[in-house]
C-alpha positions as CSV (number, residue, x, y, z in Angstrom):
1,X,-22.7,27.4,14.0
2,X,-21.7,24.0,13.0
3,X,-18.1,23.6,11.5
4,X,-17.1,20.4,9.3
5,X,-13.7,19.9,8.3
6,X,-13.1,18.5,5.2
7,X,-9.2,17.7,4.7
8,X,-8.1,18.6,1.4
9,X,-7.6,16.2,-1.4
10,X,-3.8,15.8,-0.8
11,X,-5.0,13.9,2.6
12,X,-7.3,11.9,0.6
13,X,-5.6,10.0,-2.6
14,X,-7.6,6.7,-1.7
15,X,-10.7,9.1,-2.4
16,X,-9.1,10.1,-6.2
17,X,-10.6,6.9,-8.2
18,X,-14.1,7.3,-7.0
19,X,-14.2,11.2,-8.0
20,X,-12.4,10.2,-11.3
21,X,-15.0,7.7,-11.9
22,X,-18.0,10.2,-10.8
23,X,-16.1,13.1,-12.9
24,X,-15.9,10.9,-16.3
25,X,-19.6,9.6,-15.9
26,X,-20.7,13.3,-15.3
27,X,-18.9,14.4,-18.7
28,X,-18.5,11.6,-20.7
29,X,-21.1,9.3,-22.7
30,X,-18.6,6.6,-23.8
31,X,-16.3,4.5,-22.0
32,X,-14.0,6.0,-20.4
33,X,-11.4,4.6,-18.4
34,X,-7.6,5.3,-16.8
35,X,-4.8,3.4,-17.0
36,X,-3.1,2.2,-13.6
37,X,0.1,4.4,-14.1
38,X,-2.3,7.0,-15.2
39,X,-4.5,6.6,-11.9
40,X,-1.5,6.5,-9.8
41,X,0.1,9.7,-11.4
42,X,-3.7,11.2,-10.6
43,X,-3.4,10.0,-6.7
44,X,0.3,11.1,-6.3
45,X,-0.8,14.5,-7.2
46,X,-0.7,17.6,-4.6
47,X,-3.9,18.5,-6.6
48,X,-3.6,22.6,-4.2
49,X,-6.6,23.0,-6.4
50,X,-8.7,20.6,-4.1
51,X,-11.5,18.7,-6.0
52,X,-12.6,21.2,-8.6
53,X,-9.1,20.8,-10.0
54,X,-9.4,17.4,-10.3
55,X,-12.8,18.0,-11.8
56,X,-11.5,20.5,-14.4
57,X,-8.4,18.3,-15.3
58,X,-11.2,15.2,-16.1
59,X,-13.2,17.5,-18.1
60,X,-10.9,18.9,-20.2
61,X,-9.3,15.5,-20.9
62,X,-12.6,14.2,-22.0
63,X,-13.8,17.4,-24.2
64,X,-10.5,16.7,-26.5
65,X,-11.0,12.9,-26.3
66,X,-14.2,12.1,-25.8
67,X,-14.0,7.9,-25.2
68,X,-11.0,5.5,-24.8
69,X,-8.2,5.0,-22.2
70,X,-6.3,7.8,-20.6
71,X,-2.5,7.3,-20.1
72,X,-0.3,9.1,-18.2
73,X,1.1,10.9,-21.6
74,X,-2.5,12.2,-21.7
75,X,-2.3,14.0,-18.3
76,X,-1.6,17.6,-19.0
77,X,0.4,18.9,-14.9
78,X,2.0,22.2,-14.9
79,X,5.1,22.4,-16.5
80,X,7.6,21.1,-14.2
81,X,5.6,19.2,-12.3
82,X,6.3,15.4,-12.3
83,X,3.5,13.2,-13.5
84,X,5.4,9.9,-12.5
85,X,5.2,9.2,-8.5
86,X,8.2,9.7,-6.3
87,X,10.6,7.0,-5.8
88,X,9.9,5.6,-2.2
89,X,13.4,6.4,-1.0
90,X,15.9,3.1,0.0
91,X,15.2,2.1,2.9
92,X,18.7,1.0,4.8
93,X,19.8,0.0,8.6
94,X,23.0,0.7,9.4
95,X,25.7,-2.0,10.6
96,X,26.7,0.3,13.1
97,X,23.3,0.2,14.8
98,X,23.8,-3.1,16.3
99,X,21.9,-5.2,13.1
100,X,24.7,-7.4,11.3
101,X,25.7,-6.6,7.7
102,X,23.8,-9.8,6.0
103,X,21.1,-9.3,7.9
104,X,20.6,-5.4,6.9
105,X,20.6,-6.8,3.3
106,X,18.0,-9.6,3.7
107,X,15.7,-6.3,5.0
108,X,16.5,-4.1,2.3
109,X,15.7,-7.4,-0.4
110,X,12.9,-7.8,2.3
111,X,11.3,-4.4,1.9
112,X,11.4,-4.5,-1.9
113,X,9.9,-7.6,-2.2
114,X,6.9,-6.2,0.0
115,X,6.9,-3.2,-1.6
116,X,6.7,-4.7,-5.1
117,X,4.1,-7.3,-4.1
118,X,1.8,-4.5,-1.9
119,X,-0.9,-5.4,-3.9
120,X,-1.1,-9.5,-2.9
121,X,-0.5,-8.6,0.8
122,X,-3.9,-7.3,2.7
123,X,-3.7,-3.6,4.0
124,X,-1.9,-3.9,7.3
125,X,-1.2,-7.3,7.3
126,X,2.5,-7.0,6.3
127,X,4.1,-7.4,9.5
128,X,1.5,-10.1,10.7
129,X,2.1,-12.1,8.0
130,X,6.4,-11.8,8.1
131,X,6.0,-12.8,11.4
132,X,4.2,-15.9,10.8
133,X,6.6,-16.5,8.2
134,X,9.4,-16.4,10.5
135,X,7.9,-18.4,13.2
136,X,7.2,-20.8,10.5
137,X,10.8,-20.6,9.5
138,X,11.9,-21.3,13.3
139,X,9.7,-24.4,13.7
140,X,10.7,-26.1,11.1
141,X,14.4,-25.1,12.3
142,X,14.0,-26.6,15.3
143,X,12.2,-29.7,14.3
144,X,8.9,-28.7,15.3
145,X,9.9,-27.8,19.0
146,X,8.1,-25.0,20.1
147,X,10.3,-24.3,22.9
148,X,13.5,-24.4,21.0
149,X,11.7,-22.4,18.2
150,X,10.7,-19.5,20.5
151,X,14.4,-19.4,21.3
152,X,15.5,-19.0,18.1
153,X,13.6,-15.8,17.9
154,X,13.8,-14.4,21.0
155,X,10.6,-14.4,21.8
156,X,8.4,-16.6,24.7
157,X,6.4,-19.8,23.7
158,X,3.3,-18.3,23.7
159,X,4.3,-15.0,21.3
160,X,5.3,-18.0,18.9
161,X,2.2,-19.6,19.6
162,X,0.4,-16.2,18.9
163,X,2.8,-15.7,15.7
164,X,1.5,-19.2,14.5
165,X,-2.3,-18.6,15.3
166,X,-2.4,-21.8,17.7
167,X,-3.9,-19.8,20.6
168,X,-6.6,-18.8,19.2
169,X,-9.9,-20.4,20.4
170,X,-10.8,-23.1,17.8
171,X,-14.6,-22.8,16.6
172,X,-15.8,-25.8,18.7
173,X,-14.5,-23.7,21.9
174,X,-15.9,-20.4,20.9
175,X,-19.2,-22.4,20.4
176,X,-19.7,-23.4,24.4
């Protein structure tokens, strides 16, 4: 006997827009489309009914309205149940953990500007890309010295190097 594991929708939200889009072209002749605080109200669901609840929810939605945009007003959750998505809680290093003061609030401005901007960063490129920035910083800091850069960051020459992208082979060196 063969077992495949399938975890539940709850595990899968980046799965949600596909099945909404198969679910409304299965039940729907018109148009139909979501808003984004709609769609991110659908993938910040527990959905314990699995996929058929999903499923059910888009059918019903589109039997009363049968073309048009769905909003979040539209959505029809159990009563209680919150159709806007959880505030990501504040995220905040304590000054007693060694990190100064100002530099616990440059994070915290720090994280909310990634988090706002999520959508222009590529998926798990975030760190990658503050480093650079920093080792960017640092050069220019130290006048272009590499050496005196790598200092600034605590970090050797050649993790700035890395952080920069200068020790990677260039194209006419991969070629040989």
């Amino acid at each position: 006997m063969l077992t495949i594991h399938i975890p539940p929708l709850r595990e899968r939200r980046e799965d949600i827009p596909a099945l909404v889009e198969y679910f409304t072209g299965r039940y729907s002749d018109s148009p139909v489309g979501f808003t984004a605080a709609a769609m991110e109200a659908l993938k910040n669901r527990n959905w314990l009914g699995n996929v058929r609840e999903l499923e059910n929810m888009i059918r019903r939605l589109i039997l009363l309205r049968r073309s048009g945009t769905f909003d979040i007003g539209d959505l029809e959750f159990p009563e209680g149940e919150s159709v806007l998505p959880p505030e990501p809680a504040p995220v905040s290093v304590q000054a007693d953990e060694g990190i100064p003061t100002d530099l616990s609030e440059a994070l915290d401005h720090l994280w909310r500007a990634v988090r706002d901007s999520r959508d222009h960063i590529p998926a798990g490129k975030t760190c990658l890309w503050i480093e650079e920035e920093l080792a960017r910083r640092a050069m220019q800091e130290a006048s272009g010295n590499q050496v005196q850069a790598a200092k600034l960051l605590g970090v050797s020459r050649n993790t700035l190097r890395q952080r920069l992208g200068l020790n990677r082979p260039s194209e006419s060196q991969s070629e040989r």
